[in-house]
Backbone as ProteinMPNN parsed JSONL, in Angstrom:
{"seq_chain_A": "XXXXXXXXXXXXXXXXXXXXXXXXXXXXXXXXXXXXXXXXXXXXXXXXXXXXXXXXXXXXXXXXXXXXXXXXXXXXXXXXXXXXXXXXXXXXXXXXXXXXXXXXXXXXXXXXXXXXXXXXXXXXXXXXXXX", "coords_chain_A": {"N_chain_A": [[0.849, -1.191, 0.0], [0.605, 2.186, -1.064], [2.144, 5.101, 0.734], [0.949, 7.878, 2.395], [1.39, 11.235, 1.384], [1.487, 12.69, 3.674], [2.476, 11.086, 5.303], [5.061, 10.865, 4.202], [5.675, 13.197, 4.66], [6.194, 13.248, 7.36], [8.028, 11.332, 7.755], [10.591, 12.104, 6.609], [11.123, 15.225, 7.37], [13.251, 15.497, 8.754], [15.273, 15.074, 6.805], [15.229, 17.267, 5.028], [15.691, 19.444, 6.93], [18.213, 18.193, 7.416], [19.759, 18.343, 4.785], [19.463, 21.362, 4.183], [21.232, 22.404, 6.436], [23.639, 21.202, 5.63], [24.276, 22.416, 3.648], [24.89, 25.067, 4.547], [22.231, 26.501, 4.673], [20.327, 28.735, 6.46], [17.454, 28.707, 7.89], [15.71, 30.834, 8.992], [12.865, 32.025, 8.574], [11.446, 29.929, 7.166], [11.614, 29.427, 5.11], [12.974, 27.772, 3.715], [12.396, 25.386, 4.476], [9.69, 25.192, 2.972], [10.663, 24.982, 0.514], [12.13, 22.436, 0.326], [9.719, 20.643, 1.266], [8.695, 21.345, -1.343], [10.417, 19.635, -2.966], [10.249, 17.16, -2.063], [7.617, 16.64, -2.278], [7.523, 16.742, -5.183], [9.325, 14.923, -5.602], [7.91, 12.661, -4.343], [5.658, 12.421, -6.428], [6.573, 11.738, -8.632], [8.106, 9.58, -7.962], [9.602, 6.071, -9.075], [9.13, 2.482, -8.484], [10.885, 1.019, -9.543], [12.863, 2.069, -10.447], [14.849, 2.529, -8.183], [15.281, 3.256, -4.652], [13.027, 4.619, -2.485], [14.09, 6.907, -0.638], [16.993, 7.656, -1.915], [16.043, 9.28, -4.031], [14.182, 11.054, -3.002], [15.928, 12.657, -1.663], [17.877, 13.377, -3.361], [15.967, 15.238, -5.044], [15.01, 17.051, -3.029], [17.287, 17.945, -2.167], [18.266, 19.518, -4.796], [16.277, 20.72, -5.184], [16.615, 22.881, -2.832], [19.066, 24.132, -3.776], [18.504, 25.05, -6.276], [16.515, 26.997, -5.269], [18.306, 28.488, -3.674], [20.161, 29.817, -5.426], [18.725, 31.353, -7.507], [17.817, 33.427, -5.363], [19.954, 34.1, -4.071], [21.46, 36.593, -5.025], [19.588, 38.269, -4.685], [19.341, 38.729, -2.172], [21.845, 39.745, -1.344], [21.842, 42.08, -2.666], [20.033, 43.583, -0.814], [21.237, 43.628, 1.297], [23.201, 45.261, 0.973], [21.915, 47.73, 0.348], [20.59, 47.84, 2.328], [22.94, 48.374, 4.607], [23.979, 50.865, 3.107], [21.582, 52.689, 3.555], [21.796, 53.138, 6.397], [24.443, 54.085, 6.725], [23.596, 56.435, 5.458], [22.01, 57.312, 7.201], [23.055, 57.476, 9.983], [24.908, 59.493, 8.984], [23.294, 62.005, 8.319], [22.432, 61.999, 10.886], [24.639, 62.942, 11.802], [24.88, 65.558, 11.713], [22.978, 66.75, 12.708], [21.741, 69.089, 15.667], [20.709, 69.575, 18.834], [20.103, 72.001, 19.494], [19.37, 73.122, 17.062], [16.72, 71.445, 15.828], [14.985, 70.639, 18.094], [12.307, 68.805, 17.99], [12.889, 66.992, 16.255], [14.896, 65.576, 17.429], [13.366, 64.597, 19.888], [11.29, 63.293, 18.445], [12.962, 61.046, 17.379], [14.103, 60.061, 20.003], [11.524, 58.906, 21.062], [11.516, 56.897, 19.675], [13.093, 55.503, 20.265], [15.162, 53.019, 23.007], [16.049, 53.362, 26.199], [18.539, 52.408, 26.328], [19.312, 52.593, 23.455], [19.071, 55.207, 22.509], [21.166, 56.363, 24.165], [23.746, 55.764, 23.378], [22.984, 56.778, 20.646], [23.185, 59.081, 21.21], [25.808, 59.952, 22.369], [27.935, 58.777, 20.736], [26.312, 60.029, 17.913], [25.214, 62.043, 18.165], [26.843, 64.221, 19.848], [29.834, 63.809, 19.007], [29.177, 65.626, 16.936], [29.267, 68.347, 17.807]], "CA_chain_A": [[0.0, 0.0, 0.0], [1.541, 3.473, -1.022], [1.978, 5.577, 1.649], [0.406, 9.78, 2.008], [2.589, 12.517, 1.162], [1.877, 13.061, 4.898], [3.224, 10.128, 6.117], [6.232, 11.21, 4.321], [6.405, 14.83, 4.893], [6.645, 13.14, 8.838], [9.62, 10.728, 7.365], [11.192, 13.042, 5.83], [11.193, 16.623, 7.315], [14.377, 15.89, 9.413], [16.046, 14.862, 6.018], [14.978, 18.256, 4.723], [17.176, 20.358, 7.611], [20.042, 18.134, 7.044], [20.559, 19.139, 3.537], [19.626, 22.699, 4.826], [22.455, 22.72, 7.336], [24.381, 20.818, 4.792], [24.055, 23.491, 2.321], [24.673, 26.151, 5.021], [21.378, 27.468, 4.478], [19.894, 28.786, 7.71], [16.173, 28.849, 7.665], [15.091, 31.609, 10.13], [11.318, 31.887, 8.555], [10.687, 28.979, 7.124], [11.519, 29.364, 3.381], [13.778, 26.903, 2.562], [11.965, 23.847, 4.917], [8.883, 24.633, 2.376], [11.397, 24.349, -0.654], [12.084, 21.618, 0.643], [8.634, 20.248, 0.789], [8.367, 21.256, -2.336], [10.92, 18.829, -3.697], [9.541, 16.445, -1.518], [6.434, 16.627, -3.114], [8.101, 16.125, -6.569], [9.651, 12.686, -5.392], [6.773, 11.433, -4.366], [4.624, 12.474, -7.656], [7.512, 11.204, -9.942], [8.874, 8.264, -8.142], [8.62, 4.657, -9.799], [9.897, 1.833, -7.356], [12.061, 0.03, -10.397], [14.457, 3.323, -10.414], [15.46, 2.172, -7.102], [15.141, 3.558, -3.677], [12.469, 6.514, -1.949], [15.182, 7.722, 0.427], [17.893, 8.132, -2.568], [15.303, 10.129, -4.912], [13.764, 12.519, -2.165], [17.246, 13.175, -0.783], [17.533, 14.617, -4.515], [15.187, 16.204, -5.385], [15.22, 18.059, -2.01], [18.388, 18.827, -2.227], [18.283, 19.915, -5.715], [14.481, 22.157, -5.096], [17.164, 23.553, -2.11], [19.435, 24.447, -4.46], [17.779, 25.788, -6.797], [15.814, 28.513, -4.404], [19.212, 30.096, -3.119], [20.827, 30.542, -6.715], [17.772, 32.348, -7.708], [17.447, 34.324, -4.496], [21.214, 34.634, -3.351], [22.41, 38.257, -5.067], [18.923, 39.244, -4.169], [19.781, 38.512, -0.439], [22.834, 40.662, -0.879], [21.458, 43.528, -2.709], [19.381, 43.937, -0.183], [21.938, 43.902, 2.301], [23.809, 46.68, 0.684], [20.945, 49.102, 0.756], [20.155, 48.531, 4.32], [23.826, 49.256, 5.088], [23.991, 52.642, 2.966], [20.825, 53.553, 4.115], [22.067, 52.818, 8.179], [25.812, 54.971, 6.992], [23.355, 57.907, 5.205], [21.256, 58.227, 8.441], [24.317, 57.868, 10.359], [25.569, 61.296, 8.701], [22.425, 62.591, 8.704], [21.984, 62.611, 12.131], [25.671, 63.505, 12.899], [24.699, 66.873, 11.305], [21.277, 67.373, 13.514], [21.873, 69.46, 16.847], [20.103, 69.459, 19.374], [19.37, 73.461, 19.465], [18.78, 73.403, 15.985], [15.469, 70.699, 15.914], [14.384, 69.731, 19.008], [11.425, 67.938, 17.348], [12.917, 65.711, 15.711], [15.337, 64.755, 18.708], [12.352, 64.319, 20.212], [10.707, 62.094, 17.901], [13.708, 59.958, 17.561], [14.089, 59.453, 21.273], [10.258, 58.375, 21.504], [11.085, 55.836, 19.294], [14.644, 54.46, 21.136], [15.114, 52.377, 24.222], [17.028, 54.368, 26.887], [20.224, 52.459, 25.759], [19.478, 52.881, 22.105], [19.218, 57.212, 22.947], [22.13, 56.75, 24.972], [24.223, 55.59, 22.223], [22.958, 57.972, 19.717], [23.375, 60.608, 21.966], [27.566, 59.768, 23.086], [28.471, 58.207, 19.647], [26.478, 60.891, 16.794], [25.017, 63.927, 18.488], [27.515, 65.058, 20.727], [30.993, 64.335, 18.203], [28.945, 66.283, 15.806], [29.071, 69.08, 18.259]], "C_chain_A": [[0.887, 1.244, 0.0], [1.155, 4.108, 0.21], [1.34, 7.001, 1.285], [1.713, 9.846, 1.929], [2.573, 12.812, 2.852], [2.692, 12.712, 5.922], [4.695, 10.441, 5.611], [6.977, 12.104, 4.344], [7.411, 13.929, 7.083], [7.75, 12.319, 8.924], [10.565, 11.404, 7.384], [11.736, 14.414, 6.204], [12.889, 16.703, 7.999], [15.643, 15.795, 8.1], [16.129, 16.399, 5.176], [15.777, 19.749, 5.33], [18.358, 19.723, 7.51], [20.696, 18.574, 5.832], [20.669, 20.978, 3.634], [21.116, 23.304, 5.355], [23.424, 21.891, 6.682], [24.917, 21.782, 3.687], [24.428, 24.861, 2.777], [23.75, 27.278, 4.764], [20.447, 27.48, 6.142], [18.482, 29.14, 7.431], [15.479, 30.066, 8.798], [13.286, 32.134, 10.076], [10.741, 30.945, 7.761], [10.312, 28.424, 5.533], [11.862, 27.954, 3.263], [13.258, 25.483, 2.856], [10.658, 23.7, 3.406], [9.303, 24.429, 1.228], [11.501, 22.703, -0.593], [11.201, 20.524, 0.392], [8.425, 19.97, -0.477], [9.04, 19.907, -3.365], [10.711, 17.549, -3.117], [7.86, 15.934, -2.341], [6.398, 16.476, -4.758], [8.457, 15.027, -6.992], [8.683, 12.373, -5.435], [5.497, 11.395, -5.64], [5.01, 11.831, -8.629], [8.065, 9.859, -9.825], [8.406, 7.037, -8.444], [9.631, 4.08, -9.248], [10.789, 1.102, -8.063], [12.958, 1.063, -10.758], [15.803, 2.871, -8.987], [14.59, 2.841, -5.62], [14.126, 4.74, -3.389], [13.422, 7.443, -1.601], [16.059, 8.5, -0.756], [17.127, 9.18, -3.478], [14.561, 11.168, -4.021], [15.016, 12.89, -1.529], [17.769, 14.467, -2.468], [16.908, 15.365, -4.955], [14.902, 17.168, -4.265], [16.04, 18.553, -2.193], [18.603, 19.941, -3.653], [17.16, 21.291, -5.759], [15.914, 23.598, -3.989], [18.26, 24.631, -2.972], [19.726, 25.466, -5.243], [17.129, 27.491, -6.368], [17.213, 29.078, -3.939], [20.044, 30.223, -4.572], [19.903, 31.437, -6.954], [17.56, 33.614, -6.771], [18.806, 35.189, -3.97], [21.383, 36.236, -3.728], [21.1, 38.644, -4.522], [18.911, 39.741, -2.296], [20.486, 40.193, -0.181], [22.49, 41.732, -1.244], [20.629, 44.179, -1.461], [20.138, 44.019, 1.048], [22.714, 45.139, 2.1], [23.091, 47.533, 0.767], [20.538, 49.149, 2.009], [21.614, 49.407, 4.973], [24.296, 50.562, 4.813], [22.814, 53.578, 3.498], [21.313, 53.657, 5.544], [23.144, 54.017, 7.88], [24.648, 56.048, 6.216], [22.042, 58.203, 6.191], [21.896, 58.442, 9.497], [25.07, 59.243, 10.676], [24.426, 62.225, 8.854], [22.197, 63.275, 10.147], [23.325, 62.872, 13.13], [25.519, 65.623, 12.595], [23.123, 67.385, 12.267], [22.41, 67.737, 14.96], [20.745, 70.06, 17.312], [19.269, 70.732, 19.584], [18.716, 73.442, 18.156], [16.785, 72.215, 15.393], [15.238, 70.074, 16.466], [13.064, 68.636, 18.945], [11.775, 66.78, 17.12], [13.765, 64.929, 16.939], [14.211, 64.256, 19.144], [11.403, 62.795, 20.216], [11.295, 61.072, 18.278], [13.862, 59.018, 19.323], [13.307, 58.72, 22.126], [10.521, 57.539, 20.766], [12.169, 54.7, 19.577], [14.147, 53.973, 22.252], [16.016, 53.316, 24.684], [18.347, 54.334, 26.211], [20.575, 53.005, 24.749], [20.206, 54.881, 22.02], [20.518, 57.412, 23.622], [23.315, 56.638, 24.225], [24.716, 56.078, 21.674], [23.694, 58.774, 20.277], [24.785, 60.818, 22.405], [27.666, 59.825, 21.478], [28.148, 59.259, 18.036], [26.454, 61.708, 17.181], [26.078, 64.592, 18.995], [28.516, 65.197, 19.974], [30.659, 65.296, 17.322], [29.39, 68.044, 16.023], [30.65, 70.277, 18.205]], "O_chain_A": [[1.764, 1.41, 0.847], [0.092, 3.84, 0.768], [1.194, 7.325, 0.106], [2.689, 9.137, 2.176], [3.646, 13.163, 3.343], [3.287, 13.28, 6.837], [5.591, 10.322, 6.446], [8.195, 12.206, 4.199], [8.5, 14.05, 7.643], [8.483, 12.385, 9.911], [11.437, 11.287, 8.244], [12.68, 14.862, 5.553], [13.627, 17.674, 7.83], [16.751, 16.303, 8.277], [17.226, 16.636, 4.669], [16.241, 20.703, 4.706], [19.431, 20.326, 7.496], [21.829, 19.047, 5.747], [21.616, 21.681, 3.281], [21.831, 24.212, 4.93], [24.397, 21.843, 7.434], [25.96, 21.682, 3.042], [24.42, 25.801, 1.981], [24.03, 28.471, 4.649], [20.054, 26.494, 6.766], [18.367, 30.029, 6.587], [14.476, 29.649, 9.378], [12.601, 32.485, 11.036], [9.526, 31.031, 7.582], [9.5, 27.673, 4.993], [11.123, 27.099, 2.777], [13.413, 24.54, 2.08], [10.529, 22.633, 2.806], [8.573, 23.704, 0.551], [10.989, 21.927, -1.4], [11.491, 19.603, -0.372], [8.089, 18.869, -0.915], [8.411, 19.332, -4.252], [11.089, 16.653, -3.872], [7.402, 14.878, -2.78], [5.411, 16.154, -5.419], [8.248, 14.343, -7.994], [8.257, 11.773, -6.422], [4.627, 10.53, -5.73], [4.256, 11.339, -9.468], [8.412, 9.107, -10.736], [7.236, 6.698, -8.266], [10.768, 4.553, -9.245], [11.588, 0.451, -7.39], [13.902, 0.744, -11.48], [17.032, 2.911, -8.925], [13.36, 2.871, -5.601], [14.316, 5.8, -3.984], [13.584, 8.549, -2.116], [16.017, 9.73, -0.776], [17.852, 10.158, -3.664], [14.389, 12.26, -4.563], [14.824, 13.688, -0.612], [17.91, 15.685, -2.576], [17.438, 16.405, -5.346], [14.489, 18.256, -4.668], [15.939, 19.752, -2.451], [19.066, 21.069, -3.482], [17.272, 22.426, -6.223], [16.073, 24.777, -4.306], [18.209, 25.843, -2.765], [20.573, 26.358, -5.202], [17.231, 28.601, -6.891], [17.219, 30.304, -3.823], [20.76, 31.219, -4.467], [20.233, 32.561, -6.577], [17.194, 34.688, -7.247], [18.863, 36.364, -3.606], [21.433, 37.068, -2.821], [21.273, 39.534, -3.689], [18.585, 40.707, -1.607], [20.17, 41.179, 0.486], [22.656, 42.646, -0.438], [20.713, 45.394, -1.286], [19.533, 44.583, 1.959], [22.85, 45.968, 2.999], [23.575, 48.466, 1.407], [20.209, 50.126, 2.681], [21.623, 50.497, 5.545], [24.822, 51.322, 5.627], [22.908, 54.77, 3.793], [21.051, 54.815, 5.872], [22.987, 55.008, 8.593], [25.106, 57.099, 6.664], [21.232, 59.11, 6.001], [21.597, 59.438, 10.156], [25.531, 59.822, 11.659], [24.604, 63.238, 9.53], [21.929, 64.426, 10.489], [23.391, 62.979, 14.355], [25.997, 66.571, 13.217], [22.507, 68.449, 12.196], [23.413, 67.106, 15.292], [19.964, 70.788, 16.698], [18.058, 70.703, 19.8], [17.522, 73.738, 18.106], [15.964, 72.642, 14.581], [15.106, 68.902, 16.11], [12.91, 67.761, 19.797], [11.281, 65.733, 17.538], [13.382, 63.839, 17.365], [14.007, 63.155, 18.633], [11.038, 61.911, 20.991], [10.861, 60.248, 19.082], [13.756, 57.829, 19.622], [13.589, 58.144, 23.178], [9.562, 56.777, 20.887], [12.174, 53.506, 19.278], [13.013, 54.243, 22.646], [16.698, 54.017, 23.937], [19.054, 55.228, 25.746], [21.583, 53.7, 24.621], [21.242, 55.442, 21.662], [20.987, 58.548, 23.676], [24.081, 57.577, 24.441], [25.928, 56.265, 21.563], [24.789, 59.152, 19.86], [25.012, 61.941, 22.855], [27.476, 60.917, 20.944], [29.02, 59.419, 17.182], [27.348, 62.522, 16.949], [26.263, 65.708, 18.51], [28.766, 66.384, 19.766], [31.58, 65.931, 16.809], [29.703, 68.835, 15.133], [30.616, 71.37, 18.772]]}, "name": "protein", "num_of_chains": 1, "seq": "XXXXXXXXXXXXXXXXXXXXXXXXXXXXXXXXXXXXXXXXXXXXXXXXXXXXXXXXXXXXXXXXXXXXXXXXXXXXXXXXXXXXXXXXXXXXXXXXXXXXXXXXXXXXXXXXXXXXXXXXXXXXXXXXXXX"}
């Protein structure tokens, strides 16, 4: 009797983080387990038991679906890491040029939206060298 896809998502899912953490791909929301799935769900639609083994054909095609999703996604990763860090160094300068006489407002703002430490920070590290 064939088995569900459920029965072998519950086989299967730990085989799904080892190629993960094989692959040094760190999953922190949950992409790459449903890639995963996904190639999971490809074995079991495609496989025919005179190829050979389940295990050896969902270990591929997982790994391969895994693959697949960070070539496609990787530079977008990084572009997106470069614009957070020029935007972080051009608010940086931004706010080494704000003093405190000149727009107390916006100090203001900003400080309603820090934690003490965060303000305390700012306030040693941009405002004051700016001074």
């Amino acid at each position: 009797m064939k088995q569900s896809f459920l029965d072998h998502v519950k086989q299967y899912d730990g085989c799904i983080y080892f190629f993960a953490r094989r692959l040094g791909l760190y999953d922190y929301c949950g992409t790459y387990f449903q890639e995963g799935l996904f190639g999971l769900w490809e074995a079991y639609r495609t496989f025919d038991a005179a190829n050979g083994e389940f295990s050896a054909h969902a270990g591929a095609k997982i790994k391969s679906r895994l693959l697949d999703y960070w070539r496609q996604n990787h530079n977008r990763y990084w572009i997106g890491q470069q614009i957070n860090s020029t935007l972080k160094w051009e608010l940086h300068e931004n706010l080494r040029q704000v003093h405190r006489e000149d727009d107390p407002y916006l100090l203001n703002g900003i400080r309603s939206k820090l934690t003490i430490n965060q303000w305390k920070w700012l306030y040693v590290n941009v405002i004051l060298p700016s001074r």
